[in-house]
Structure formats: C-alpha cells, structure tokens
Residue frames relative to the residue before (quaternion, step in Angstrom):
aa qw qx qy qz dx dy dz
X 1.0000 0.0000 0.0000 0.0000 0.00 0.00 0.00
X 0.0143 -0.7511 0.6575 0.0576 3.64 -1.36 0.15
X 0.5643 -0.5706 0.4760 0.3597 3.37 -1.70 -0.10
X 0.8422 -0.1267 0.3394 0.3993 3.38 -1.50 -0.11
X 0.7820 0.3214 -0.0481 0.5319 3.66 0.33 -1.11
X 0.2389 -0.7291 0.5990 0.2293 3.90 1.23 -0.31
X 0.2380 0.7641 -0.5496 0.2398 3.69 0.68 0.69
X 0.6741 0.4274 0.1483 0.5838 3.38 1.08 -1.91
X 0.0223 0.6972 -0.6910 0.1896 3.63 -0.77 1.61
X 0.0761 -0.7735 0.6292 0.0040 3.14 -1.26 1.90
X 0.1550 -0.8450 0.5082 0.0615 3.35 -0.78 0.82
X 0.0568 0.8620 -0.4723 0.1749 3.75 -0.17 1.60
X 0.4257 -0.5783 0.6704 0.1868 3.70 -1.29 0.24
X 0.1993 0.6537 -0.7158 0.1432 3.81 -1.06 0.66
X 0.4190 -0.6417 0.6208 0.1652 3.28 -1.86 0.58
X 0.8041 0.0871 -0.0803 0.5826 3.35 1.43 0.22
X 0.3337 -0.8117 0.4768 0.0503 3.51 0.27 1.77
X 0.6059 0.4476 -0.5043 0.4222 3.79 0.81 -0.36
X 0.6689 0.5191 -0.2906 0.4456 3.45 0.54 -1.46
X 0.7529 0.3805 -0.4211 0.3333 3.76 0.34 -0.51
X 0.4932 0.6682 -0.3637 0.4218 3.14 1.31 -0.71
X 0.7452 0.4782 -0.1919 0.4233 3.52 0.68 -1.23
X 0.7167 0.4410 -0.3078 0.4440 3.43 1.30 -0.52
X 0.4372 0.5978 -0.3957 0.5431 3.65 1.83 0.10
X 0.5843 0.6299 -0.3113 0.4061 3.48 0.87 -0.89
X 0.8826 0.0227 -0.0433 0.4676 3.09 0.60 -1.24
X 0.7764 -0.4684 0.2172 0.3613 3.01 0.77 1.34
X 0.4173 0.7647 -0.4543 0.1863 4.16 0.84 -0.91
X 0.9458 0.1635 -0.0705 0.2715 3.44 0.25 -1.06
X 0.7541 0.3518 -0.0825 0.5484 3.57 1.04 -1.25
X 0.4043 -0.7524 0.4406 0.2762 3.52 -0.87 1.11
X 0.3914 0.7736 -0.3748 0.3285 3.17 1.69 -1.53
X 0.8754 0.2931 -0.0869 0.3745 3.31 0.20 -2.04
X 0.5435 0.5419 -0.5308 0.3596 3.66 0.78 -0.30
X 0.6605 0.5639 -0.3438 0.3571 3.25 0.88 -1.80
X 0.7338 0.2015 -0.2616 0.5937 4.03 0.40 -0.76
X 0.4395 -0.7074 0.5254 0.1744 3.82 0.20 0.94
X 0.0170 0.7066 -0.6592 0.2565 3.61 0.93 1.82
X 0.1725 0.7442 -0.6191 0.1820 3.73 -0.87 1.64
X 0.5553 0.6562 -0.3287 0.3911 3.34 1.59 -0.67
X 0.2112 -0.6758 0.6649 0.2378 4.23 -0.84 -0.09
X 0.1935 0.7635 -0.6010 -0.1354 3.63 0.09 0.09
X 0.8800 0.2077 -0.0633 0.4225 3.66 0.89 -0.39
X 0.0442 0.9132 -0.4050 0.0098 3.50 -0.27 0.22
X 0.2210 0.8357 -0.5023 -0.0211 4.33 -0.97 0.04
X 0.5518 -0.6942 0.4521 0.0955 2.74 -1.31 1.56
X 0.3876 -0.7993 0.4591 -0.0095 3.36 -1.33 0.93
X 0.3265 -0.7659 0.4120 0.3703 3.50 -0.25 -0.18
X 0.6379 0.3437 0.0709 0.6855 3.01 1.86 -1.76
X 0.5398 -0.5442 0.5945 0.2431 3.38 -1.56 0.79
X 0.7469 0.3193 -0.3162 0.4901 3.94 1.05 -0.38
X 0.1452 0.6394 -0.6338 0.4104 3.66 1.26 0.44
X 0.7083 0.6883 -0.1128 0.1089 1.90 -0.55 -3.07
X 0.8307 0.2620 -0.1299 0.4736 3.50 0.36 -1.90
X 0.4115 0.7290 -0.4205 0.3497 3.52 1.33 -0.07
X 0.7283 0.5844 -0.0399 0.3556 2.76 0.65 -1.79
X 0.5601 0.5798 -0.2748 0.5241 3.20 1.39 -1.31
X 0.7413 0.5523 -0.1760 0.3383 3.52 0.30 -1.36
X 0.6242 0.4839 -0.2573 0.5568 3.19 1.21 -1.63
X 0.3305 0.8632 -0.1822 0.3353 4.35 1.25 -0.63
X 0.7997 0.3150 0.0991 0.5015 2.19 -0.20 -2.67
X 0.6369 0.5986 -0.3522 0.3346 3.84 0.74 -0.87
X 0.6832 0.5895 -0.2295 0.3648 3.56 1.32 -1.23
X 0.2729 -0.8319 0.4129 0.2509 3.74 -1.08 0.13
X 0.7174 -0.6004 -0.0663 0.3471 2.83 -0.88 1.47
X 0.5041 0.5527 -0.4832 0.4549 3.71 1.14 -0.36
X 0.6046 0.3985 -0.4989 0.4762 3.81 0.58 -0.37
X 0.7464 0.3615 -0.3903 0.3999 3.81 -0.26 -0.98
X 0.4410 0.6739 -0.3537 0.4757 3.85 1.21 -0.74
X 0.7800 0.3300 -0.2065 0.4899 3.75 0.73 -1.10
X 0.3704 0.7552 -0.1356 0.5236 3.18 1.63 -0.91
X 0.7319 0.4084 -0.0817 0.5393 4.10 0.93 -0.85
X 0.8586 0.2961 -0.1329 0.3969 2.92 0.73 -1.76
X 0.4789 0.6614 -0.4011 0.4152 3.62 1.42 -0.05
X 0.5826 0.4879 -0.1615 0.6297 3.70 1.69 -0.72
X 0.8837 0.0429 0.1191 0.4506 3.85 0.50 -1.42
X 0.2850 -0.8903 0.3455 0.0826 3.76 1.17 1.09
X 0.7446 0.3823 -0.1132 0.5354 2.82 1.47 -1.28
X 0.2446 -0.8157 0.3887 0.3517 3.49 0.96 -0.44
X 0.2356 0.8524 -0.4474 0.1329 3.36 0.85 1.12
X 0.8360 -0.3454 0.3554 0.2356 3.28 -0.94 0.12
X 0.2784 0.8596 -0.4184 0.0920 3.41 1.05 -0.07
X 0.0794 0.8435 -0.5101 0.1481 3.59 0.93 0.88
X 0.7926 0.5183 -0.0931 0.3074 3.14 0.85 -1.39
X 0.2940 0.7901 -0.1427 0.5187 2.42 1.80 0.38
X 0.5450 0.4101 0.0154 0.7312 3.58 1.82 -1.40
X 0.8212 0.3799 -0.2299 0.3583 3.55 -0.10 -1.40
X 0.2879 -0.7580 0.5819 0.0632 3.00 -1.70 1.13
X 0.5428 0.5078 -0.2273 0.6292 3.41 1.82 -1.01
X 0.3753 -0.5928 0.6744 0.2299 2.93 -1.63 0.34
X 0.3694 0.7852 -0.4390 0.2330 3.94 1.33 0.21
X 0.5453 0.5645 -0.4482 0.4280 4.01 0.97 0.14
X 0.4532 -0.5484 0.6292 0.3130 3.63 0.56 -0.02
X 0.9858 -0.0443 0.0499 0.1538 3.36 -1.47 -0.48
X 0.6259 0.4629 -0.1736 0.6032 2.56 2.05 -0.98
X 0.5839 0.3862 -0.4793 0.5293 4.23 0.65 0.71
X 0.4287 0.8061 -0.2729 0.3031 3.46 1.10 -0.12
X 0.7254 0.4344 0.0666 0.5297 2.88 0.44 -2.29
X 0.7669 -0.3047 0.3739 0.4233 3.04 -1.91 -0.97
X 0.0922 0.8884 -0.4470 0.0491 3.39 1.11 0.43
C-alpha cells in the first residue's frame, strides 16, 4: 500500500485484504500507516498458506525500495489504486470511486 503521493510503501500479510484495506482507510489500527496516510492498494499477492504469505512478506520487507518500486510497477505502471479490484461495497468513500 502507499499514500496519495506514492512517497511511503507498506508492506503487510492479512487473512482478509478487504477488511485491511478498509481499516487503513479509516485509520483503526496501525500508527505506521495513519501517520503517512497509507490508503492507496497499488499492489498486492495471494497465498495459499499464512507461511507462504509471511515468507514473502519478509523476503519484501528486506529489499530496497527501487527493487519493490520495480516490483509494483511490472504489475501497476501507473501506481493506481487498484482496490476495486477486492471491493464489493461501495463503503470506502473515495477510494471505490476513483482509480482505485
């Protein structure tokens, strides 16, 4: 995920990508992300296993940012939003809207 400005890349693990998405949105859970206003999905992969999943995360989190940067844009060039993509509600405000 990132912010508005793609300045700021969060990398996480959930068991349910709508619900986290929605809880970045509105701010509920992670200081990390409120504080850099991380609302944006630009990228995202599914697992089979929770120890995939955290592999993957880790192997991620280790890389610098021009890798994960390339890593995004081979999937999402533009770095858009691609929430909507996940979402069934229209309950994100702005962000099911747009280029989500």
């Amino acid at each position: 995920m990132s912010n508005q400005w793609d300045t700021v890349y969060y990398v996480g693990v959930t068991n349910d990508l709508y619900r986290r998405v929605n809880e970045h949105r509105k701010k509920t859970n992670n200081c990390f992300t409120s504080r850099y206003n991380i609302t944006k999905l630009i990228y995202y992969e599914a697992y089979d296993t929770p120890y995939d999943a955290i592999t993957r995360e880790k192997q991620i989190k280790k890389w610098r940012r021009e890798k994960k940067l390339w890593l995004i844009k081979e999937e999402n060039p533009s770095l858009q939003d691609i929430s909507w993509q996940i979402m069934e509600r229209d309950d994100l405000g702005d962000a099911s809207a747009g280029s989500a």
